[in-house]
Kinemage of the C-alpha trace (Angstrom):
@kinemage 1
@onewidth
@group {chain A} dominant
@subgroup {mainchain}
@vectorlist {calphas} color= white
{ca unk a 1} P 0.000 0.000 0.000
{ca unk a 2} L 1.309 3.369 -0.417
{ca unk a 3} L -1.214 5.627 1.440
{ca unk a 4} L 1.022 7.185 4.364
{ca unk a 5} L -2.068 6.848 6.835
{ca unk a 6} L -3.505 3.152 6.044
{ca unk a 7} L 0.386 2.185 6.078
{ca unk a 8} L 0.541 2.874 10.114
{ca unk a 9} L -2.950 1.716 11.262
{ca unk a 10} L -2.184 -1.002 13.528
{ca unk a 11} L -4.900 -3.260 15.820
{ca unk a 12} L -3.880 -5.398 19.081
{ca unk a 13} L -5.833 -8.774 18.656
{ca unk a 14} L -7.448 -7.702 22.263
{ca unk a 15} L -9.862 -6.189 20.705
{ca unk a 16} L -10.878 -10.026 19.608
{ca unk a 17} L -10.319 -12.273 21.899
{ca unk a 18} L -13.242 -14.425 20.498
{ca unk a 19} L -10.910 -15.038 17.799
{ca unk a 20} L -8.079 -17.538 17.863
{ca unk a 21} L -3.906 -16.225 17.409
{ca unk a 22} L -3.820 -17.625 14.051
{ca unk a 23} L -7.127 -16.171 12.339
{ca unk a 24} L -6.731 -12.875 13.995
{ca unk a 25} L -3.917 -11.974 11.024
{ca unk a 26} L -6.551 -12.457 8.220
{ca unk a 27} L -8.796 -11.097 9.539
{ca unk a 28} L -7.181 -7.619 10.656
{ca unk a 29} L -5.491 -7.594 7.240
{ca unk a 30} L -8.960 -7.827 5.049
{ca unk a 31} L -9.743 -4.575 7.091
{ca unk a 32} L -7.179 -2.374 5.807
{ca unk a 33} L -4.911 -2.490 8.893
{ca unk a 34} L -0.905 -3.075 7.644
{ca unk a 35} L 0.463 -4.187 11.185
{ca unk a 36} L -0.977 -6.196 14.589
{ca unk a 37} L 0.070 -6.255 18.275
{ca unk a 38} L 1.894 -9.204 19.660
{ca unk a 39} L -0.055 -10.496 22.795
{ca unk a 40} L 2.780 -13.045 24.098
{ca unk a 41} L 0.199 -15.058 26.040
{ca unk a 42} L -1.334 -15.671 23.098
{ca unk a 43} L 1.878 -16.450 21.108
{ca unk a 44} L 2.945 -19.061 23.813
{ca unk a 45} L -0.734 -20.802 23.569
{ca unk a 46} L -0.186 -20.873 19.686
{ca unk a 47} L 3.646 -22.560 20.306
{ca unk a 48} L 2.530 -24.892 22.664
{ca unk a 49} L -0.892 -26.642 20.325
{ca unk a 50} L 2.209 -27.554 18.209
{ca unk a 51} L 2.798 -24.837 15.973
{ca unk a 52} L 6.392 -22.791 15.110
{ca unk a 53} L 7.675 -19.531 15.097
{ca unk a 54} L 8.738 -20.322 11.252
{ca unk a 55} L 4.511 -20.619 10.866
{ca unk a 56} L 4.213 -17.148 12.206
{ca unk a 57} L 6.704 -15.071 9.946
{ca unk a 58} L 4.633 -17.041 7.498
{ca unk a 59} L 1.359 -15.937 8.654
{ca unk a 60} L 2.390 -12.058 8.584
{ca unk a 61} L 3.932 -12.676 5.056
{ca unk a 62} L 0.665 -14.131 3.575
{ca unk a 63} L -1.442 -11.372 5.254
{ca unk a 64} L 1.254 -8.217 4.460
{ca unk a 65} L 1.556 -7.754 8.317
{ca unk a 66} L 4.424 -6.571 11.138
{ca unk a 67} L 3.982 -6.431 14.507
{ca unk a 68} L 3.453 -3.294 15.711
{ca unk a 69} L 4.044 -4.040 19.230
{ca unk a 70} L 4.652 -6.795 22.306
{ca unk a 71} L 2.632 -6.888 25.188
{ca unk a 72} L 3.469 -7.082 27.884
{ca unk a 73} L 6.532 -6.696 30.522
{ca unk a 74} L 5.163 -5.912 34.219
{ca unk a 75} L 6.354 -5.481 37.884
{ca unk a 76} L 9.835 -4.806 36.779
{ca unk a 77} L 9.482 -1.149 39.016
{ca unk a 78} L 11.431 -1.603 42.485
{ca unk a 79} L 12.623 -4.822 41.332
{ca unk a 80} L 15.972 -4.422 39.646
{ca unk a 81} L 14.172 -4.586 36.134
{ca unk a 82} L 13.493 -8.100 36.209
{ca unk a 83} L 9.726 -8.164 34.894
{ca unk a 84} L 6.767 -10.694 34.895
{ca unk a 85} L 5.744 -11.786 31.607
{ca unk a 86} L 1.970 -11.156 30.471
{ca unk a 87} L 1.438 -10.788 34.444
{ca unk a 88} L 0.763 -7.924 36.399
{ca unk a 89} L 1.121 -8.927 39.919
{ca unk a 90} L 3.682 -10.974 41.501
{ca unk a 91} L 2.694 -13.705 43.573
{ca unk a 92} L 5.877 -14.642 45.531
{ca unk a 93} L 7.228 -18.191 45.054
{ca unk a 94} L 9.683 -20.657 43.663
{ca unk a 95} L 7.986 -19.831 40.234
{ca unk a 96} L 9.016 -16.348 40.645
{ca unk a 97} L 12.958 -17.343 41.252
{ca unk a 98} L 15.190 -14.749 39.566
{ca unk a 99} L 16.636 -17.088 37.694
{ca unk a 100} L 13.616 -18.430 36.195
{ca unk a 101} L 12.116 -14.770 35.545
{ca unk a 102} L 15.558 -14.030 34.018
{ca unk a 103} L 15.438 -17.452 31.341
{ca unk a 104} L 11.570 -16.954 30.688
{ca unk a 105} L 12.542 -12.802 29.655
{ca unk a 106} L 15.532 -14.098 27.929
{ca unk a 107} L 12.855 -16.563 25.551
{ca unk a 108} L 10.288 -13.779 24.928
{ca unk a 109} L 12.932 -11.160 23.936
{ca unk a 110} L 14.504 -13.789 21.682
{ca unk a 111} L 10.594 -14.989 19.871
{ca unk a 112} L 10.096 -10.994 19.518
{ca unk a 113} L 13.395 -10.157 18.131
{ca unk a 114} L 12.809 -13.251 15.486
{ca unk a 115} L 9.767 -11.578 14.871
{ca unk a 116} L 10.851 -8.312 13.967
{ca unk a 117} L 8.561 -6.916 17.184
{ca unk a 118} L 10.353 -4.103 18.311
{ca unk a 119} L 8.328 -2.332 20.873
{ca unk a 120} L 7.794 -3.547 23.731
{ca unk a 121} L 5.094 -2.476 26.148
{ca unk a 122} L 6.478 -1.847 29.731
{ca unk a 123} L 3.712 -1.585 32.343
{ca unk a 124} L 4.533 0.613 35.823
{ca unk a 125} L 3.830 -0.860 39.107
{ca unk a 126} L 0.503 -0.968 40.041
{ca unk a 127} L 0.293 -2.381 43.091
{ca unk a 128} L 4.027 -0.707 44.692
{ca unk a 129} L 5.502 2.836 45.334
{ca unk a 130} L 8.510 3.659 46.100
{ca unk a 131} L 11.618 5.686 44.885
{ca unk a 132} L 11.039 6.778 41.372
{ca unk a 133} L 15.202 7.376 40.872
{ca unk a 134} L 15.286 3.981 41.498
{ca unk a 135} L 12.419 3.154 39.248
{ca unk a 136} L 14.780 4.911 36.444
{ca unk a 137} L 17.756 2.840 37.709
{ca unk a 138} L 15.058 -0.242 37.266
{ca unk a 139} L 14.096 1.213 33.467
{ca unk a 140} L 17.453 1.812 32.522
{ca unk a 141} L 18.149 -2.038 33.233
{ca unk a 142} L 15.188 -3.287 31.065
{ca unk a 143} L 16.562 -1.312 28.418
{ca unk a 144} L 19.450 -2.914 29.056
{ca unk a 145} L 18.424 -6.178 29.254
{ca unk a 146} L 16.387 -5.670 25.631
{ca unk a 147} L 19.503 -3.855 23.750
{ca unk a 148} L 21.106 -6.718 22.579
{ca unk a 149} L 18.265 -8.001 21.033
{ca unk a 150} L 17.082 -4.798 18.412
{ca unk a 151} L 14.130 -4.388 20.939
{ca unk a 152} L 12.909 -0.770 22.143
{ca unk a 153} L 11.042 -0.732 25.904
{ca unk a 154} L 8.540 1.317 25.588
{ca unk a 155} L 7.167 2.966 29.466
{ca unk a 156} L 3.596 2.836 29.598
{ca unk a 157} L 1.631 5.092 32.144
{ca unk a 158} L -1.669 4.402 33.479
{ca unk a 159} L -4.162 6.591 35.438
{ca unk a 160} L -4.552 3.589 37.522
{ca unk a 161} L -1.176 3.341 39.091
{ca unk a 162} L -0.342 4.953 41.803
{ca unk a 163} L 2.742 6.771 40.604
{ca unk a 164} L 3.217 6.121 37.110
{ca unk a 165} L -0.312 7.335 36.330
{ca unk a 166} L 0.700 10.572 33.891
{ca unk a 167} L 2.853 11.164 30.837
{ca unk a 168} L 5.282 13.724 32.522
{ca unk a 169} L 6.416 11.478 35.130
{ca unk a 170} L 6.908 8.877 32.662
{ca unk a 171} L 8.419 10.887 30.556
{ca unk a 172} L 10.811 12.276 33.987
{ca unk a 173} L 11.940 8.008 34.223
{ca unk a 174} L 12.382 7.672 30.833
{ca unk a 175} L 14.533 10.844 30.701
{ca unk a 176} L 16.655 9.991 34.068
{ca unk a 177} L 17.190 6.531 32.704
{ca unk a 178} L 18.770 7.829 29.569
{ca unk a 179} L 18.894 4.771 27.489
{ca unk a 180} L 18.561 5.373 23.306
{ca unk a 181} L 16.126 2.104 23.575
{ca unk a 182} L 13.908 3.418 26.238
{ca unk a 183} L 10.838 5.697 25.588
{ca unk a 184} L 6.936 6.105 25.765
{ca unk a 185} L 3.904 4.473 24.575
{ca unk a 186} L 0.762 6.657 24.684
{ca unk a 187} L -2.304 5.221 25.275
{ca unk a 188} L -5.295 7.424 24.488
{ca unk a 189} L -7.441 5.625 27.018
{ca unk a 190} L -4.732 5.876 29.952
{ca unk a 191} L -3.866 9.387 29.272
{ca unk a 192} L -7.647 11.022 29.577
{ca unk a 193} L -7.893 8.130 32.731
{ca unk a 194} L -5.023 10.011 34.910
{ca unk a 195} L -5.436 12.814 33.882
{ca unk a 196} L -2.447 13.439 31.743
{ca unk a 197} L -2.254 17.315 30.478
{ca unk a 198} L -2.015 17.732 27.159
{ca unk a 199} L 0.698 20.444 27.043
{ca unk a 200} L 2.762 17.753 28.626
{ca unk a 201} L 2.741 15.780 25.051
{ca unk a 202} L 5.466 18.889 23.864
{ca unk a 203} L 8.146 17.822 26.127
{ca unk a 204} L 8.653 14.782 24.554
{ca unk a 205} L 10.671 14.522 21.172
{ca unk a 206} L 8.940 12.564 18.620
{ca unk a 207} L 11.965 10.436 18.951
{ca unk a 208} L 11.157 9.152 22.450
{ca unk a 209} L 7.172 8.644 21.556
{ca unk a 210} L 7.732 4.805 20.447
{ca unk a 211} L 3.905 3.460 19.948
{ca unk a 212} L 0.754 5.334 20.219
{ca unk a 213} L -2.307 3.412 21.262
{ca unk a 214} L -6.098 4.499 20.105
{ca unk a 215} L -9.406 3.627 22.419
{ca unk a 216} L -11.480 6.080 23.432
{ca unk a 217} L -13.282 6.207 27.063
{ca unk a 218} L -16.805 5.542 27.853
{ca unk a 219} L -18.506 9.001 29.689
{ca unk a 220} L -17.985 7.941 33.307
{ca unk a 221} L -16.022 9.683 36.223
{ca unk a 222} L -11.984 9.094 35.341
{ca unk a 223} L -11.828 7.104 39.054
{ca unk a 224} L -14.476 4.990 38.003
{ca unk a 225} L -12.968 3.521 34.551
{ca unk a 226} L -11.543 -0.090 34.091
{ca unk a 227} L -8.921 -0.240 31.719
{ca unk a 228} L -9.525 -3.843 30.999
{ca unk a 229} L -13.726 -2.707 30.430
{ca unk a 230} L -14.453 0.583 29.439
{ca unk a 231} L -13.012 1.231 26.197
{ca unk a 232} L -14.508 2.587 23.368
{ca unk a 233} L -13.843 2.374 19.429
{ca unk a 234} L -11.765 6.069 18.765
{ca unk a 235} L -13.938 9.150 18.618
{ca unk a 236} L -17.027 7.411 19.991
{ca unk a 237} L -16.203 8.614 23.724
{ca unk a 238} L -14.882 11.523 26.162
{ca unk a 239} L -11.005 11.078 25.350
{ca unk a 240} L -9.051 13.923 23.767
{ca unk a 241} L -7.690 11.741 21.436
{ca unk a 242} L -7.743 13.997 18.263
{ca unk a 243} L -5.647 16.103 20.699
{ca unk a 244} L -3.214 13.876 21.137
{ca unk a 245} L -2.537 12.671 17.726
{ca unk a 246} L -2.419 15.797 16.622
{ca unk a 247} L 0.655 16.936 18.880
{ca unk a 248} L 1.944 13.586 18.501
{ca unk a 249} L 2.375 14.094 14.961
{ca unk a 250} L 3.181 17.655 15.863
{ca unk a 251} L 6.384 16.274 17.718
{ca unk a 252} L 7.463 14.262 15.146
{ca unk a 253} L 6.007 10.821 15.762
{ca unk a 254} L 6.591 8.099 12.932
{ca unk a 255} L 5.673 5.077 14.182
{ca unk a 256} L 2.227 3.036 14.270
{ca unk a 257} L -1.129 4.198 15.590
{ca unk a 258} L -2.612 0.759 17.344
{ca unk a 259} L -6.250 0.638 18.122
{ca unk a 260} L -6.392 -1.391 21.751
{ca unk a 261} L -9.685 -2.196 22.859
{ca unk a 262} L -10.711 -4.132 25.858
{ca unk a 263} L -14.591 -4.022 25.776
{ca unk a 264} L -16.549 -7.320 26.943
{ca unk a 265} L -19.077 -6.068 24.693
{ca unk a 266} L -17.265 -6.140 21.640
{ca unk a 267} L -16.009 -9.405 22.667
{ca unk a 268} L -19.270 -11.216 22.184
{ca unk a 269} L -19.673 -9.625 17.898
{ca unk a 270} L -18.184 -11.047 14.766
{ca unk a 271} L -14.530 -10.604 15.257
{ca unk a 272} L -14.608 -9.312 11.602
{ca unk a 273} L -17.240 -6.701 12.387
{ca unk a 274} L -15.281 -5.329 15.256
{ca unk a 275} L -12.123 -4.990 13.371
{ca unk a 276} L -13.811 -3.188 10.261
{ca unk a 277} L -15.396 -0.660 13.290
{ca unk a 278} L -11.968 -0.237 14.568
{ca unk a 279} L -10.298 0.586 11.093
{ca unk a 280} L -12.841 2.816 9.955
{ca unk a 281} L -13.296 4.760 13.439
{ca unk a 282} L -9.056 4.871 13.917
{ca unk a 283} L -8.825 6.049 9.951
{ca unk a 284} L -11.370 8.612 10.720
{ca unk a 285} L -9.496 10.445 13.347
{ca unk a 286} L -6.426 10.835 11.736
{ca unk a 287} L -8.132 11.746 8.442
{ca unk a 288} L -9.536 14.626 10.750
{ca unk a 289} L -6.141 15.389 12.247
{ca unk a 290} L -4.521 15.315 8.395
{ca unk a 291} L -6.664 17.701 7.479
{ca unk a 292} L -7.186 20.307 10.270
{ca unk a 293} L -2.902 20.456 10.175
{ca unk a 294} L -1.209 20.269 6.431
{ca unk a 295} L 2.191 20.941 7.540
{ca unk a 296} L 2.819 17.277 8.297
{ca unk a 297} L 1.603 13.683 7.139
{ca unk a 298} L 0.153 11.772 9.647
């Protein structure tokens, strides 16, 4: 394809989880979408009923897809950098043995690098506070842990935690960390749910701004919202999220725009239907951006 905008529409399969890893690429591909999030849960299921990562490359070259992102690393905050996997709360243990943390991050950086998957999503502590210089000491050694595999960490903040809950502070870790393979993911959704300001966005260099996620926010108080419930397909809800993309793409972002929705409700429609709603909702609000501001493609 060779239309700039269609070229960096991206959609995280958890907008369908009624639909298996494998038909998920067809699927977001006959809707117009040129790249789809890695969910590593789902990647493992997929390995495990038998199936290769050779079957994979295969299944974004028949479809004309990349991956636009991984999801996710967690609980690596006030823990030396050593994350969870697809896990957001750690449950103590022998399962949770550095050195078994440490092999199962050293496997999902390797299947992600051997995917091309470059970005990968870093969630902040949710359930911890602490020092946030040492949360930056903590960043900088994910970073480090992902450098010598081509991958980029990409610090996500969420109104729901109870530090890392605005772009600004993420932006502060990212910043004190100082590691060329550390930077932000924006999440629409997250940003209008703590609160973010939006003159905030123009401290950060397109360069840093690594992924950009789309949902929009169902019309309830912020403290009320459930990331994992309330989402919305883009423009059909109370986010600022033309806003956003706009000074984004203001600042110099390049990379993909991927529509995330976690919505029960959409869970329980044709998968295909859903997608289609997604591309045509996502394609609508940068359309609107593109032309409102001429000086730069979106």
């Amino acid at each position: 394809m060779n239309d700039p905008l269609a070229d960096r529409l991206a959609l995280s399969p958890v907008a369908i989880p009624q639909c298996r890893f494998e038909d998920a690429f067809g699927i977001v591909a006959d809707a117009g979408f040129t790249a789809i999030g890695l969910r590593y849960n789902q990647l493992e299921d997929y390995l495990a009923r038998g199936h290769t990562l050779g079957q994979v490359r295969d299944l974004l070259k028949r479809h004309g897809l990349r991956f636009a992102e991984g999801a996710f690393v967690a609980e690596w905050q006030f823990h030396g950098g050593l994350p969870l996997i697809c896990t957001r709360r750690r449950q103590g243990g022998p399962a949770e043995a550095d050195e078994l943390l440490m092999q199962r991050l050293r496997t999902f950086m390797e299947h992600c690098s051997e995917l091309e998957c470059r970005n990968i999503t870093a969630a902040p502590a949710l359930h911890e506070i602490g020092d946030l210089a040492v949360a930056a000491e903590d960043f900088a050694r994910l970073c480090d842990f992902a450098q010598p595999y081509g991958l980029r960490m990409c610090l996500e903040f969420m109104g729901s935690a109870p530090q890392v809950n605005d772009i600004k502070t993420a932006f502060d870790i990212v910043t004190a960390a100082n590691r060329s393979n550390g930077g932000l993911v924006i999440d629409t959704f997250l940003f209008h749910e703590g609160n973010s300001r939006l003159a905030d966005i123009a401290l950060v260099p397109g360069s840093r701004i690594f992924n950009v996620q789309l949902a929009d926010a169902k019309p309830i108080p912020r403290e009320q919202l459930n990331m994992l419930e309330d989402r919305l397909y883009p423009g059909e809800g109370v986010a600022p999220i033309e806003s956003i993309v706009a000074m984004a793409n203001e600042a110099g972002y390049s990379g993909y725009w991927t529509v995330e929705l976690f919505n029960p409700e959409y869970a329980t429609q044709p998968a295909a239907d859903v997608v289609k709603h997604a591309y045509r909702a996502a394609e609508s609000i940068l359309r609107n951006v593109a032309h409102s501001d001429k000086t730069a493609p979106i």
